[in-house]
N, CA, C and O atoms as CSV, one atom per row, in Angstrom:
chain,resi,resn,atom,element,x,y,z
A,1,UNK,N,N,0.840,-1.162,0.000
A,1,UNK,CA,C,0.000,0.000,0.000
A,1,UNK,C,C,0.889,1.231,0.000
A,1,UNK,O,O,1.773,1.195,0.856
A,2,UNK,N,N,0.842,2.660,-1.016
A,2,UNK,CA,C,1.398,3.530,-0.906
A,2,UNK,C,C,0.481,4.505,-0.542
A,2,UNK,O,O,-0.504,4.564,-1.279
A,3,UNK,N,N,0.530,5.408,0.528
A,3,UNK,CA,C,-0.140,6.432,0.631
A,3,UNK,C,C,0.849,7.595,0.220
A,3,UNK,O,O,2.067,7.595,0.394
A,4,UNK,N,N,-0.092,8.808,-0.490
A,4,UNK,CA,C,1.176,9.816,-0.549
A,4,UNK,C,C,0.512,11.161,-0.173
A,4,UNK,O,O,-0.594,11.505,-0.591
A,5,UNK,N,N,1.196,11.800,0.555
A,5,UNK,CA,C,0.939,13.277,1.577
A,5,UNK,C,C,1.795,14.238,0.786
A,5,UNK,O,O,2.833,13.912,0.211
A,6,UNK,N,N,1.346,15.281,0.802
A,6,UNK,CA,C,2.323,16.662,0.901
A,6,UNK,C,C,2.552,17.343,1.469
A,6,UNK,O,O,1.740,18.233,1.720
A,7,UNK,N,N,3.902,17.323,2.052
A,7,UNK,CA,C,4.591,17.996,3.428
A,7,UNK,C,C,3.895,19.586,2.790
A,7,UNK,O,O,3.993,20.031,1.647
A,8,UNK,N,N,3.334,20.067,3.747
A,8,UNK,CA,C,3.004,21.470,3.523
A,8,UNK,C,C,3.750,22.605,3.397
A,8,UNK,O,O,3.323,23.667,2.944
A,9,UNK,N,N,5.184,22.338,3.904
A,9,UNK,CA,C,6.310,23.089,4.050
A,9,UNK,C,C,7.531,22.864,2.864
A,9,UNK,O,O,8.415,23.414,2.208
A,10,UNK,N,N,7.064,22.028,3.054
A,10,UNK,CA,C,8.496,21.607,0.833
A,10,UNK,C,C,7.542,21.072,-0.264
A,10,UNK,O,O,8.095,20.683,-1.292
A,11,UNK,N,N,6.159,20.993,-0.199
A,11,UNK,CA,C,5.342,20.917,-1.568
A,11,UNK,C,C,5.803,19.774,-2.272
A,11,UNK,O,O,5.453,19.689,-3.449
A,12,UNK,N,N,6.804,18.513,-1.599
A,12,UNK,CA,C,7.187,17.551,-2.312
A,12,UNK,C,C,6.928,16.510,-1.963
A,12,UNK,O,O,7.433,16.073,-0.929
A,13,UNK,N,N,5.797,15.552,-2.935
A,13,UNK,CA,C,5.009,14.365,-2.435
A,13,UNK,C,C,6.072,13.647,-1.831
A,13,UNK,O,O,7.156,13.681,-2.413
A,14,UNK,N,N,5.967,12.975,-0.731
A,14,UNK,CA,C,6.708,11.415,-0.487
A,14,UNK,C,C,5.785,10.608,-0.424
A,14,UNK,O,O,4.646,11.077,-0.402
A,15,UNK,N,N,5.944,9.298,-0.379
A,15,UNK,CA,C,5.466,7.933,-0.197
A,15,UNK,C,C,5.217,7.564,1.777
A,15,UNK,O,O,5.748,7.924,2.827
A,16,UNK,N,N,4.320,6.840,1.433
A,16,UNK,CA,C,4.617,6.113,2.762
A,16,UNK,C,C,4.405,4.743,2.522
A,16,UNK,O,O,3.205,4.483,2.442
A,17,UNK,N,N,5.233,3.670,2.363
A,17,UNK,CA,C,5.165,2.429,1.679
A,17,UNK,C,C,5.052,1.430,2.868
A,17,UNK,O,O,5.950,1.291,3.699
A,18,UNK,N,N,4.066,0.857,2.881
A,18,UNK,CA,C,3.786,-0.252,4.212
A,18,UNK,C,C,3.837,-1.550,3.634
A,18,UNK,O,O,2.916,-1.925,2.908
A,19,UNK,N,N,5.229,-2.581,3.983
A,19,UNK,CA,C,5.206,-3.431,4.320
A,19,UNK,C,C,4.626,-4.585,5.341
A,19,UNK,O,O,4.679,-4.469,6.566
A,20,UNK,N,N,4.040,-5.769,4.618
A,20,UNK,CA,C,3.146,-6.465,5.607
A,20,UNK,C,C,3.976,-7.454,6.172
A,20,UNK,O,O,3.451,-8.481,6.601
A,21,UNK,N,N,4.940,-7.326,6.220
A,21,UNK,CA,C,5.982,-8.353,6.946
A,21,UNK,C,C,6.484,-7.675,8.301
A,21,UNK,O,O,7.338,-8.291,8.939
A,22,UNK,N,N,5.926,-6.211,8.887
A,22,UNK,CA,C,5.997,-5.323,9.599
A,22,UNK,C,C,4.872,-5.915,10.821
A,22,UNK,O,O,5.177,-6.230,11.971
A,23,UNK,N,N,3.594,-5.958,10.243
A,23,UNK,CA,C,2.737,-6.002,11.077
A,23,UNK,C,C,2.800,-7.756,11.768
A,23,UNK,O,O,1.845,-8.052,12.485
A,24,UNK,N,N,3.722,-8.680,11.578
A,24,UNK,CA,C,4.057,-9.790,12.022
A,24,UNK,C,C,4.796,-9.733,13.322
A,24,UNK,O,O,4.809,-10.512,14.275
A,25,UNK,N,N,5.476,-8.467,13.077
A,25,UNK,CA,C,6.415,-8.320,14.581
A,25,UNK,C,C,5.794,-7.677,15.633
A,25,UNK,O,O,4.849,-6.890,15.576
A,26,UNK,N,N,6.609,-8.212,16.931
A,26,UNK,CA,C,5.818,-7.713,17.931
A,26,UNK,C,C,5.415,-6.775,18.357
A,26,UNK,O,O,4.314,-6.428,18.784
A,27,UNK,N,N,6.574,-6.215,18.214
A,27,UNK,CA,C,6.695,-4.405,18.692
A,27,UNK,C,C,5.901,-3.616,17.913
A,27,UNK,O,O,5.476,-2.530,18.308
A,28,UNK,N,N,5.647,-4.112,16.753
A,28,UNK,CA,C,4.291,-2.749,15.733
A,28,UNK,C,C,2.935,-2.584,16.097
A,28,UNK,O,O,2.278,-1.910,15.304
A,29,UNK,N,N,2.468,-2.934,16.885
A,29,UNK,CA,C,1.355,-2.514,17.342
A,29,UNK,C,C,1.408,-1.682,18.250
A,29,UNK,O,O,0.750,-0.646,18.346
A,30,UNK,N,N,2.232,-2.115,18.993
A,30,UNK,CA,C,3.071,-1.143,20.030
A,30,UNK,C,C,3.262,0.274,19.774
A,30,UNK,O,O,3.194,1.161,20.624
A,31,UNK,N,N,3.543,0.440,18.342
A,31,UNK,CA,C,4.771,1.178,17.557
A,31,UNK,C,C,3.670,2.655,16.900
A,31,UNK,O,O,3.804,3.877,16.825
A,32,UNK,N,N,2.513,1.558,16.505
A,32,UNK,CA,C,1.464,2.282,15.951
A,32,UNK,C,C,0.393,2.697,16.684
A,32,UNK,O,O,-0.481,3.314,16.074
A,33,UNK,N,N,0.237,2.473,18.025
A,33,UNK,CA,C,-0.175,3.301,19.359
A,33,UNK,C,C,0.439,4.399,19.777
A,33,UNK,O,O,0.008,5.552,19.753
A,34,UNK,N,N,1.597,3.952,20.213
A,34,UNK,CA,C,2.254,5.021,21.132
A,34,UNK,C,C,2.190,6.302,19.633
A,34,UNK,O,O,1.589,7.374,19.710
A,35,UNK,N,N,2.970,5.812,18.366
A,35,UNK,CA,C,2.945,7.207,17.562
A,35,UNK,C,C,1.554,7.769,17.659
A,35,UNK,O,O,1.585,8.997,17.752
A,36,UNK,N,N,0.189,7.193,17.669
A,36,UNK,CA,C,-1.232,7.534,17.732
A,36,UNK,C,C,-1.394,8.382,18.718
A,36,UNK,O,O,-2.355,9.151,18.675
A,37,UNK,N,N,-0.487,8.413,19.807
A,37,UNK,CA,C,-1.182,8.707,20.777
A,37,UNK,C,C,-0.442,9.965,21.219
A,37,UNK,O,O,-0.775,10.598,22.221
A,38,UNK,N,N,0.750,10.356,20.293
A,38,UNK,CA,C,1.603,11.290,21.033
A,38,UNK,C,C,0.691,12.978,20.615
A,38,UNK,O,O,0.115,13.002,19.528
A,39,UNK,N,N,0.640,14.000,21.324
A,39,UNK,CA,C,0.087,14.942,21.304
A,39,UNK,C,C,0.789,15.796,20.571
A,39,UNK,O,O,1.933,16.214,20.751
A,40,UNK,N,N,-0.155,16.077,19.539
A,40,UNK,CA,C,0.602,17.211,18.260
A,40,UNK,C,C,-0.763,18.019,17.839
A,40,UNK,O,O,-1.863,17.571,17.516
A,41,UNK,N,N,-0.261,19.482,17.966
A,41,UNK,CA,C,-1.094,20.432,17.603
A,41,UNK,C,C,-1.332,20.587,16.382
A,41,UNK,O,O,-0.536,20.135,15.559
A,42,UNK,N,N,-2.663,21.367,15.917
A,42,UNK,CA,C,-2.513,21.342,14.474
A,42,UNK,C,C,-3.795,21.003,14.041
A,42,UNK,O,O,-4.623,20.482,14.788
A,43,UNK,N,N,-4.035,21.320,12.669
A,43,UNK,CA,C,-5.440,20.991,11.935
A,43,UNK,C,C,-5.294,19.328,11.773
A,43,UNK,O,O,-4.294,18.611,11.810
A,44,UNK,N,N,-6.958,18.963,11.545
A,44,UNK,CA,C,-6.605,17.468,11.674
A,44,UNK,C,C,-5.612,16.358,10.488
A,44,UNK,O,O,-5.132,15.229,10.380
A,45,UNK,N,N,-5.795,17.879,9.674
A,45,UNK,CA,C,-4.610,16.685,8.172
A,45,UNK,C,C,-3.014,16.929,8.457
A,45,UNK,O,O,-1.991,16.533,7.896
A,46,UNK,N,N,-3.255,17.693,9.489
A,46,UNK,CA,C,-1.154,17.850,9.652
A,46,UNK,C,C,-1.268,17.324,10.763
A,46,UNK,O,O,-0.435,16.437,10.951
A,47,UNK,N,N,-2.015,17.518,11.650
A,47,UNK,CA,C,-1.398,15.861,12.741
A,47,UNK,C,C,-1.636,14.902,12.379
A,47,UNK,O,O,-1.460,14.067,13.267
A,48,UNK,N,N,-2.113,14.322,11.119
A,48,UNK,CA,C,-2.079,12.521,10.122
A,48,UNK,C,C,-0.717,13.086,9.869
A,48,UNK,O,O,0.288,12.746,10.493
A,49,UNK,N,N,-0.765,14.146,8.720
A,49,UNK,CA,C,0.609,14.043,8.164
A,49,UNK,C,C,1.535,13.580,8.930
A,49,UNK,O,O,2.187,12.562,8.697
A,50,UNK,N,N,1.706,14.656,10.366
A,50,UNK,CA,C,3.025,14.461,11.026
A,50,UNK,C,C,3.143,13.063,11.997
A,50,UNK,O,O,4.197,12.587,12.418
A,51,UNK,N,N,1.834,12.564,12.221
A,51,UNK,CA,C,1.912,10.795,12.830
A,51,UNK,C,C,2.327,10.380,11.630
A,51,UNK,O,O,3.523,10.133,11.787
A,52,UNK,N,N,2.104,10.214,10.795
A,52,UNK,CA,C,2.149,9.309,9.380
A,52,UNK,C,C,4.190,9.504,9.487
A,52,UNK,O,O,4.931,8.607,9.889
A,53,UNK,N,N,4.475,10.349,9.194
A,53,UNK,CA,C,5.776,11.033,9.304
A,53,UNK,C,C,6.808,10.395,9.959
A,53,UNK,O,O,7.884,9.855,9.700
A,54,UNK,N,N,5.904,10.718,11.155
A,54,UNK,CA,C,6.631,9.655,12.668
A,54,UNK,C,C,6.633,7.880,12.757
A,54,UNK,O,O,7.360,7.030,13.272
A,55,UNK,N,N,5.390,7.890,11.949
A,55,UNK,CA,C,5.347,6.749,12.210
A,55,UNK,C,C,6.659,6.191,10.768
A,55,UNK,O,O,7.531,5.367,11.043
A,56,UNK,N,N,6.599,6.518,10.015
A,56,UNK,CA,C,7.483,6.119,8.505
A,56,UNK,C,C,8.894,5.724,9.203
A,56,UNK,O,O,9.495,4.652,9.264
A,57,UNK,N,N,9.181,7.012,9.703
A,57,UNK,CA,C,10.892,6.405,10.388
A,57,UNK,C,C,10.931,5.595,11.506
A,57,UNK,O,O,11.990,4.967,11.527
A,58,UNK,N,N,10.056,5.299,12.645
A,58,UNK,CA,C,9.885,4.486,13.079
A,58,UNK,C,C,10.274,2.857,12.694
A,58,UNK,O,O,11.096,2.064,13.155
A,59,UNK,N,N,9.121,2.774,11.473
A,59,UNK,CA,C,9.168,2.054,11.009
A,59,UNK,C,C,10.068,1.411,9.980
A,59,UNK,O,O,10.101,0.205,9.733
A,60,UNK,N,N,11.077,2.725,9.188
A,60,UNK,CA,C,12.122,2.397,8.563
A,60,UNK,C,C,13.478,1.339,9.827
A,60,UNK,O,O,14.214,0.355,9.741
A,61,UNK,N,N,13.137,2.253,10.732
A,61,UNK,CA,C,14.304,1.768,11.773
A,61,UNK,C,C,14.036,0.170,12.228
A,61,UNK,O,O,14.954,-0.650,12.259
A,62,UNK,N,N,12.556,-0.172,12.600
A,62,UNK,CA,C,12.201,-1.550,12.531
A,62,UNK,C,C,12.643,-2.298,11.445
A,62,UNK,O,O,13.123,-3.419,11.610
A,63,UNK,N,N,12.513,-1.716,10.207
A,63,UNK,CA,C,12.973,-2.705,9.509
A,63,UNK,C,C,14.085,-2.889,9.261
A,63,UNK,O,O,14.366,-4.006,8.826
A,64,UNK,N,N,15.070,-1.983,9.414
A,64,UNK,CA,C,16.234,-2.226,9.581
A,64,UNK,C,C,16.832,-2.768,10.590
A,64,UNK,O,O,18.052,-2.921,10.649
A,65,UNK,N,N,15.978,-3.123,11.516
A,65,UNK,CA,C,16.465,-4.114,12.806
A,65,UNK,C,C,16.526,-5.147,12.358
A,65,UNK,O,O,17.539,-5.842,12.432
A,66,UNK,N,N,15.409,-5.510,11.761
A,66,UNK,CA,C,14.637,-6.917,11.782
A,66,UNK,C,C,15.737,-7.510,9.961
A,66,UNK,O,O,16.612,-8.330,9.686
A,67,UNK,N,N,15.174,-6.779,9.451
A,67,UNK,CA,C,16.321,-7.314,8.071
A,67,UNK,C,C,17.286,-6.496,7.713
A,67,UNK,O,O,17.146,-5.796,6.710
A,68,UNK,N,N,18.223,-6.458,8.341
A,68,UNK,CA,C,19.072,-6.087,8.058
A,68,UNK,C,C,19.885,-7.272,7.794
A,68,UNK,O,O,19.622,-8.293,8.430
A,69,UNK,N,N,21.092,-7.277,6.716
A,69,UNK,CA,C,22.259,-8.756,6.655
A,69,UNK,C,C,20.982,-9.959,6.430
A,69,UNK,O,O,20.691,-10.838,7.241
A,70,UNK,N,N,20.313,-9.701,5.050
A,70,UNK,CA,C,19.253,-10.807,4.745
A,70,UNK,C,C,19.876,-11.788,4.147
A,70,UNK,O,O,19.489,-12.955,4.207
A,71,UNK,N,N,21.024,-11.349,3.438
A,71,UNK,CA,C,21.162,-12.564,2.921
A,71,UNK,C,C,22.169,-13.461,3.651
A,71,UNK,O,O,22.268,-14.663,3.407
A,72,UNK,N,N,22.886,-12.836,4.526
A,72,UNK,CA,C,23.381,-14.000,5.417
A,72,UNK,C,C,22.703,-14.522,6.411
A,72,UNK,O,O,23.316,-15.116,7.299
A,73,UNK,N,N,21.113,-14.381,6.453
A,73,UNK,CA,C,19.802,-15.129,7.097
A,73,UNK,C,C,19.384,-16.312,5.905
A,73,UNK,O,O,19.070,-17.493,6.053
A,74,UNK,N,N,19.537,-15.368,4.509
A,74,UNK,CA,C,19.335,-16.933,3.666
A,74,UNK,C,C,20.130,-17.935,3.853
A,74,UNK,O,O,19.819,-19.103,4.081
A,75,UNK,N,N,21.620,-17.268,3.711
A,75,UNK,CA,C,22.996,-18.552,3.849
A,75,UNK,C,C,22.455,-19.313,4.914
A,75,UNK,O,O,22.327,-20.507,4.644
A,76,UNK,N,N,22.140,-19.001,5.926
A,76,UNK,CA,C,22.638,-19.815,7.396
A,76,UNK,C,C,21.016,-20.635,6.876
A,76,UNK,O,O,21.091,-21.802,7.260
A,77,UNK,N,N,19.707,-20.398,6.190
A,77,UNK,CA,C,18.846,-20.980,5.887
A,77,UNK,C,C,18.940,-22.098,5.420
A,77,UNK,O,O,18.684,-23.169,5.970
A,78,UNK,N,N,19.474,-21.813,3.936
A,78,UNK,CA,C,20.143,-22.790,3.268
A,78,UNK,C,C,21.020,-23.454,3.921
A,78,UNK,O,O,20.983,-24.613,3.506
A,79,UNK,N,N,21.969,-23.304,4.912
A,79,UNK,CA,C,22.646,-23.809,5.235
A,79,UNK,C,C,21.921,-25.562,6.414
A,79,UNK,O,O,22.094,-26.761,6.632
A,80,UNK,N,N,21.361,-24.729,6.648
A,80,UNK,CA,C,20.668,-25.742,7.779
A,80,UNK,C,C,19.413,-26.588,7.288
A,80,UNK,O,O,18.895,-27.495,7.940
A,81,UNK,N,N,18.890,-26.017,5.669
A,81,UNK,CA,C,18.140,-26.947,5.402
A,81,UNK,C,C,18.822,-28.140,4.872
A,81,UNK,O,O,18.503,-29.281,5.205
A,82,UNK,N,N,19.851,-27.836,3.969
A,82,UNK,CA,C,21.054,-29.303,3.572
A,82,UNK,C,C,21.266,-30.026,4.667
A,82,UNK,O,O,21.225,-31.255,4.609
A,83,UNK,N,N,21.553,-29.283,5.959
A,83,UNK,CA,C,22.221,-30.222,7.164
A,83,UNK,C,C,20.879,-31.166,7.356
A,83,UNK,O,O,21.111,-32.355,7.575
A,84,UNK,N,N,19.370,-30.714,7.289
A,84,UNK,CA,C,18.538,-31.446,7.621
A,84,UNK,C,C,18.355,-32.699,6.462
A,84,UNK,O,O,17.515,-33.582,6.635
């Protein structure tokens, strides 16, 4: 799913690209509360924007936890399905 916003302040669409291999981990529900819930002033389409915002790098950083060094998760995959 891409949603796309325009920062009101640089007029330049970005993406917000949601991966569903995100909502498998534990911590994202978590992740997508607490950003819900943090208090930001503002008309109601710039506090989406700026949760949406918050929530994007959030979520970039999750995924860079979680897959980061994928393919030496395949090796050791492969590796252990031969051993089986």
């Amino acid at each position: 799913m891409v949603v796309q916003f325009v920062n009101p302040l640089s007029k330049v669409k970005t993406s917000f690209k949601f991966s569903n291999l995100w909502d498998d981990k534990d911590d994202f529900l978590g992740l997508v509360v607490n950003t819900r819930q943090l208090p930001i002033d503002g008309n109601p389409m710039y506090r989406f924007t700026k949760r949406l915002g918050l929530l994007k790098s959030k979520l970039k950083s999750l995924h860079h936890q979680h897959t980061s060094h994928i393919t030496s998760y395949v090796i050791e995959a492969k590796t252990r399905w031969t051993a089986i």
